[in-house]
N, C-alpha and C positions, 0 to 999 in steps of 0.2 A: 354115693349120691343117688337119690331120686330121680327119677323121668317120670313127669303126668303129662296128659295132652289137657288144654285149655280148649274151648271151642265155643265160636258166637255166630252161632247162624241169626241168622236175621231175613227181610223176605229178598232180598235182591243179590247179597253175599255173605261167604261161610269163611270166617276165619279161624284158622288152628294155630295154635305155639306149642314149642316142646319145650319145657319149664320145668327145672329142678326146683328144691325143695328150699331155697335160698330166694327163689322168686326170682333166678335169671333166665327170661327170653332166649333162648338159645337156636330158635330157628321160628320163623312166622311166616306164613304164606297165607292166600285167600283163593276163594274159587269161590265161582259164581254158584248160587242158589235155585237147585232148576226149580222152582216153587211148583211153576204150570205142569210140573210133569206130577207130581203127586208128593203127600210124606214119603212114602218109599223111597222115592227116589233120591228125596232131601236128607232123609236117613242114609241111604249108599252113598250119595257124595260126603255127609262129613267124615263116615268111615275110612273111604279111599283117604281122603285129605289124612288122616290119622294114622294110615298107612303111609302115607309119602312123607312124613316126618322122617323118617328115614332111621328111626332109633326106638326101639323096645321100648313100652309108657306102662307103667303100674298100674294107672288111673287112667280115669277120661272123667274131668268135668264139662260141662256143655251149658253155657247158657241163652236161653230158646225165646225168641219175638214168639208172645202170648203169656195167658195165664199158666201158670202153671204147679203141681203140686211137688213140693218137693219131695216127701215123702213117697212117693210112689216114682214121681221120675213120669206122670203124666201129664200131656196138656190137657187144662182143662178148657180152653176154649182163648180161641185166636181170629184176628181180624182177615181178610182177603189177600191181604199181600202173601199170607200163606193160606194157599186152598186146600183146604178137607186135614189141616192142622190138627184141628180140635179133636182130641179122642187118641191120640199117636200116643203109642207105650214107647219114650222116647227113651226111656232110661233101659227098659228090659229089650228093645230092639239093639240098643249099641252095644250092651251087656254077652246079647247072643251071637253079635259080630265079630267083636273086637277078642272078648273072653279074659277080661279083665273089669274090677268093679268101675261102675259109671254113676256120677252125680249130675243132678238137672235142676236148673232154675231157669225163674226169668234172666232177661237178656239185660235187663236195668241192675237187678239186685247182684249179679255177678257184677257188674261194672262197678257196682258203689264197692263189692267184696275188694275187688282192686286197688281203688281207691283208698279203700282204710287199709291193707294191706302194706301196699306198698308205695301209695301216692302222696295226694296231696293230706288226705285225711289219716294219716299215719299216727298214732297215738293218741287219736280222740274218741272221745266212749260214746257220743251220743251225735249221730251224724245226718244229715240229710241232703242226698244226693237227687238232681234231677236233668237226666236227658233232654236235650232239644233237639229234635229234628223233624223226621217224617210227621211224629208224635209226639206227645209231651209225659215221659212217663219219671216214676221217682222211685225211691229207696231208701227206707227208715232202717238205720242201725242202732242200735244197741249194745254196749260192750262187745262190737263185733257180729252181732247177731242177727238176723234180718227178719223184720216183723211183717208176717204176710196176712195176715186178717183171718178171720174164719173162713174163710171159702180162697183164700189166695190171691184176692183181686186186689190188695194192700200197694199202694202207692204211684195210684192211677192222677198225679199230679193234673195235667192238663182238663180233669172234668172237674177241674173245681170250678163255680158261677162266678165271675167276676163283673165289677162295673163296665170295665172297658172292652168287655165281648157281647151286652146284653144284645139279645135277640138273633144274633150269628147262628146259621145250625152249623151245629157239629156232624165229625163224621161218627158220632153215638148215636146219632139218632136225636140228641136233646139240642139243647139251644143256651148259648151264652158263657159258655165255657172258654177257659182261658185256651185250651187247643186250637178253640176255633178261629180265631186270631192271629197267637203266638207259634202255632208248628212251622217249619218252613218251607210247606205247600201252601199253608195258609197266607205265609209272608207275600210270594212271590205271588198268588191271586190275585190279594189285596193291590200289589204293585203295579200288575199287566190291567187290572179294571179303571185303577187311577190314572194311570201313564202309559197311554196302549203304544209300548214299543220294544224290539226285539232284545227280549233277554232270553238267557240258556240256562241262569244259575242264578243261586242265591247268593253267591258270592261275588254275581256281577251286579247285583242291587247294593250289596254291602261296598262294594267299588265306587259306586254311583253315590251313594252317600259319603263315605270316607273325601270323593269329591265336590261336595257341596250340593251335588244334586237335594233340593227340596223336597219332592215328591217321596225318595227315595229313604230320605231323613226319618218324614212323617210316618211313612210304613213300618219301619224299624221300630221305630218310638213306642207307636201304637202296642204292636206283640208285644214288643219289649212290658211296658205298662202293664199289659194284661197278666203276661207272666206274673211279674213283681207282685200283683197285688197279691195273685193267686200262691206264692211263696210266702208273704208276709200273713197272711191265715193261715197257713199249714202251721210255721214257727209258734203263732203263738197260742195252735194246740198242741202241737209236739215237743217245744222248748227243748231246739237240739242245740250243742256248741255253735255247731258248722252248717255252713249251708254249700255246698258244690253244685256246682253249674257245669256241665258238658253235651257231646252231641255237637253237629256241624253248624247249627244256628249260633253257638256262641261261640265261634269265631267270627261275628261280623262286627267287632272291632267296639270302640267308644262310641258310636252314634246308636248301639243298642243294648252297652254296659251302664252306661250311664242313666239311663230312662228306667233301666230295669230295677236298679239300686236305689234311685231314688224313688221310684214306688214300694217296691221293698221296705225301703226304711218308715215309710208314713203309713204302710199298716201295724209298723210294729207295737205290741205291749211295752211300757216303759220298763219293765223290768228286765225285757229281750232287748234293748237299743243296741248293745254289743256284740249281736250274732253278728257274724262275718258274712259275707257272702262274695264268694271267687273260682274265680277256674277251677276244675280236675288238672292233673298235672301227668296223667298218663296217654292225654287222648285215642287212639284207637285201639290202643293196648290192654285199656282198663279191663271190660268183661273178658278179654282172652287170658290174661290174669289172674280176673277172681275166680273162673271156672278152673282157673289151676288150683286156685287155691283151697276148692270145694270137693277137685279130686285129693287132694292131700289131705283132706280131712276122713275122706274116705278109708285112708289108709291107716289111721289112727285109733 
């Protein structure tokens, strides 16, 4: 049997799993991401975590919040939740750590690797998977294979222009993107400027509507919407089987499944009316997964 280590840092927490080659989870823990202290530092901690697995890893796959090149195992450029990201030889720093081979991608496209792995997308060839939460990011597969664009920046879902974001700035820098709307900093904004009153979570808006709450309803609706549309034009220039939805904003139940799917469906080409679109089935598992599964290809 195989041992690889899986890893998803991301800018707030660093999750590792020790995962044989069957794709069993055999041990998973998290640590917090010192971001503020530097890459370095962000680099030592997934190491240590890699080491506290407690059991010799052949691999380490690592999937990383930013752009990034696979082929090199660099990032090429990341947002502030991680500071001075950009430029990190992520792959040849864990490489000289560890002393074992290291694979790196984004933090989306391992998740979707997961997902057609061993989740919900398991035996479909043309897939398209999209994260909701801080951010709105995606991941286009391909018999397996993940299409990153010429430069790597391939399946930045949330900067697509939608009706239902016009004129929002984003945090691009641009204006009317369905991010700016549908993330859920964006959600919870939108909620605390419409209904100035004490919330802690998104999951306590999603509570307030599940409750009949109005206000609460509308907020949801709204992203929701934005999203949708911005998936129903991706489909019908990608024309994937699947569409997967995950990330902590789609847990906020039917008062944001519903608005979503029904925008979805009304952008769609008639010849796409039966793309599905549903859960991931692995939730926080998925990128600690497909970074497994990215070291096992390593091995190969």
């Amino acid at each position: 049997m195989t041992l690889v280590a899986g890893i998803d840092i991301g800018g707030t927490k660093t999750a590792v799993g020790l995962v044989d080659d069957n794709g069993t989870l055999q041990h998973r823990h998290t640590v917090p991401t010192p971001a503020s202290d530097g890459p370095a530092a962000v680099v030592a901690a997934a190491v240590r975590a890699v080491r506290d697995l407690g059991a010799p890893v052949a691999a380490v796959g690592v999937g990383s919040a930013g752009v990034v090149d696979p082929e090199s195992g660099r990032i090429v450029s990341a947002t502030d939740a991680l500071p001075g990201w950009a430029g990190t030889e992520l792959r040849r720093d864990m490489e000289r750590a560890l002393g074992v081979p290291v694979a790196v991608d984004n933090d989306v496209h391992a998740h979707a690797l997961g997902e057609a792995w061993l989740g919900a997308a398991a035996g479909h060839r043309h897939v398209l998977l999209v994260a909701v939460g801080t951010g709105i990011g995606g991941s286009l597969l391909t018999d397996g294979r993940v299409h990153h664009g010429a430069r790597y920046v391939a399946g930045h879902a949330g900067h697509v222009p939608v009706p239902s974001a016009v004129g929002v700035p984003c945090t691009c820098g641009g204006k009317g993107h369905a991010e700016a709307v549908g993330s859920g900093p964006a959600l919870l904004a939108a909620y605390a400027k419409s209904l100035p009153a004490p919330v802690s979570s998104l999951a306590e808006v999603s509570a307030r509507a599940a409750g009949g709450e109005d206000t609460a309803r509308r907020v949801l609706a709204r992203g929701a919407r934005a999203l949708g549309e911005a998936l129903g034009g991706i489909v019908n220039m990608t024309d994937p089987e699947l569409v997967l939805v995950g990330g902590g904003v789609s847990n906020c139940g039917p008062e944001w499944w519903e608005p979503l799917r029904e925008a979805f469906a009304a952008e769609l080409l008639p010849p796409l009316k039966d793309v599905e679109l549903r859960p991931g089935s692995l939730g926080g598992d998925a990128a600690v997964l497909g970074a497994a599964r990215l070291a096992l290809e390593v091995l190969r």
